[in-house]
C-alpha angles and dihedrals in degrees: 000000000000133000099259095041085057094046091047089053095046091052096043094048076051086058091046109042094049082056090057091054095051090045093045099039099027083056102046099036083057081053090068096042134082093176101111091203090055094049088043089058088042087048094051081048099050099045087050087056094052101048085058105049082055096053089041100050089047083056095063092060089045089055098046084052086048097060104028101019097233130075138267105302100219137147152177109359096008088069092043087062096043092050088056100052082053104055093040085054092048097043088041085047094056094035094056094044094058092041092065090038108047100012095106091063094048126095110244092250085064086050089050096047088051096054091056093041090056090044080054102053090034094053086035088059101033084055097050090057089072089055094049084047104052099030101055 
């Protein structure tokens, strides 16, 4: 592996990890709170983060092209994962997003509900990382 593949996957995994923190902490921290302008701002935080675990995590495989010109080999468990992280990017993008959109019409039990769901699918997807990681 050469000098700059290794460079563009250590600054992607930065991007993305600091989207995983956004995603995990931003969530979890909205869990505790009941001030709407705070978890506007969270929400505003957390759907950053998850936008960019999705572009980062595209990246990888665009790097991987890049280099080899062909994409990731992976298999078995490895696509499960990935599928998971997917699909918990694409459900965190659209809840946020209507969270910020349609929150203020929501009961704060439905705020509520929202802020663990997107723990959940932020926890679900940081978790599955580990299983990409290891089992490809």
């Amino acid at each position: 592996m050469s000098a700059a593949q290794n460079l563009s996957y250590s600054v992607i995994q930065v991007v993305h990890n600091f989207g995983a923190v956004a995603t995990v902490g931003g969530s979890v921290i909205a869990t505790r709170l009941r001030d709407d302008l705070m978890r506007r701002r969270l929400a505003n935080l957390v759907l950053i983060g998850w936008v960019t675990q999705a572009v980062s995590g595209a990246t990888f495989g665009m790097v991987t092209y890049h280099f080899y010109h062909q994409l990731p080999d992976i298999s078995g468990i490895a696509v499960d994962a990935l599928a998971i992280k997917m699909v918990c990017a694409t459900l965190g993008i659209l809840l946020l997003a209507a969270y910020l959109w349609q929150s203020r019409r929501w009961t704060e039990q439905g705020k509520s509900n929202a802020w663990v769901s997107s723990s959940v699918l932020a926890i679900t997807a940081i978790s599955g990382a580990a299983f990409l990681r290891w089992f490809s």
